[in-house]
C-alpha positions as CSV (number, residue, x, y, z in Angstrom):
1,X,-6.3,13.8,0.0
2,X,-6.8,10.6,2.2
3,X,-8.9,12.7,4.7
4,X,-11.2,13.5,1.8
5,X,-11.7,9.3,2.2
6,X,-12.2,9.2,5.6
7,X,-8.1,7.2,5.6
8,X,-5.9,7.6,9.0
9,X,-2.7,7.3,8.9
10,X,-0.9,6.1,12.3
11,X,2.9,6.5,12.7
12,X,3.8,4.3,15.8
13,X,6.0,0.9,16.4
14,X,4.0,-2.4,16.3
15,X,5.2,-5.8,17.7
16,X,5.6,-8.3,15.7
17,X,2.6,-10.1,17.0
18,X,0.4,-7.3,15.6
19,X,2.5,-7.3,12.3
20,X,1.8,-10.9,11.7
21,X,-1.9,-10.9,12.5
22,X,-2.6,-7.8,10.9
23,X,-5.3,-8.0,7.5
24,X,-3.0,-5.8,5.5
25,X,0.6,-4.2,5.9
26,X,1.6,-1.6,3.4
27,X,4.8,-0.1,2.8
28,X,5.5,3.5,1.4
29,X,8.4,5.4,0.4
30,X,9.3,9.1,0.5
31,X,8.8,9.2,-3.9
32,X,5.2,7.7,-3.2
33,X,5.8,4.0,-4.0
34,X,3.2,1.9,-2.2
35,X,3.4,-2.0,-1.8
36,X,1.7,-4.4,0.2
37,X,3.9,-6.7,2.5
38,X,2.5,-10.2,1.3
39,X,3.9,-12.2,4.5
40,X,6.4,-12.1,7.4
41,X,8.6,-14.6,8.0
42,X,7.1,-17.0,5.9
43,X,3.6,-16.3,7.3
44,X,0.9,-15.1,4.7
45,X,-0.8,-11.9,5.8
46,X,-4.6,-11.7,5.0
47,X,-6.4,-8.6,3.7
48,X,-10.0,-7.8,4.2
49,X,-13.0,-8.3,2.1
50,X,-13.5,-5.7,-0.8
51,X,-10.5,-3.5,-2.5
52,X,-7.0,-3.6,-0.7
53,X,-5.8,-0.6,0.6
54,X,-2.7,-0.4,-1.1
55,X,-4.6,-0.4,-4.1
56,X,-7.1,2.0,-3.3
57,X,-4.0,4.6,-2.0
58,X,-2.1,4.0,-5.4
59,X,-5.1,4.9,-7.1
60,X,-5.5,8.3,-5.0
61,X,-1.5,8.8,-5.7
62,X,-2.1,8.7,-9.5
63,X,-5.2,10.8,-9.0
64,X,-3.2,13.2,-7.0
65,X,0.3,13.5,-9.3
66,X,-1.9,13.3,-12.5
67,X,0.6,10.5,-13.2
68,X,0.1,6.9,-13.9
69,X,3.5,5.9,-12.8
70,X,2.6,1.9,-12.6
71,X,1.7,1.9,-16.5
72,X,5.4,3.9,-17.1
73,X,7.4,1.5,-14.6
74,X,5.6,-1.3,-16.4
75,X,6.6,0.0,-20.1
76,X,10.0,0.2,-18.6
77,X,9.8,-3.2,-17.4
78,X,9.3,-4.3,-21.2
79,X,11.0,-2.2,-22.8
């Protein structure tokens, strides 16, 4: 699916230099939950121009499962 997008995925440790500097830092689970880490010890992390990836990957998830599953945990949320 994300080579279909031209989207690496790199598993490997980074300092926390390179965490703190970085345009974007997202965070998955093993059930396919996908966040974006918003800063680091009280340091807000940019993103890039155009769409964040998070987003873009959540979309693809959906796409994939044939599940909207941010609409249902939303619905929960209210309900």
């Amino acid at each position: 699916m994300l080579k279909k997008k031209n989207i690496q995925i790199q598993y490997r440790d980074i300092d926390p230099k390179e965490f703190a500097s970085a345009s974007e830092v997202i965070l998955t689970c093993s059930t396919g939950g996908v966040w974006s880490a918003r800063s680091i010890n009280g340091t807000r992390i940019g993103w890039d121009n155009g769409q964040p990836k998070w987003r873009l990957l959540t979309d693809l998830w959906k796409t994939h499962v044939g599940i909207d599953f941010v609409e249902q945990a939303a619905k929960r949320a209210v309900g």
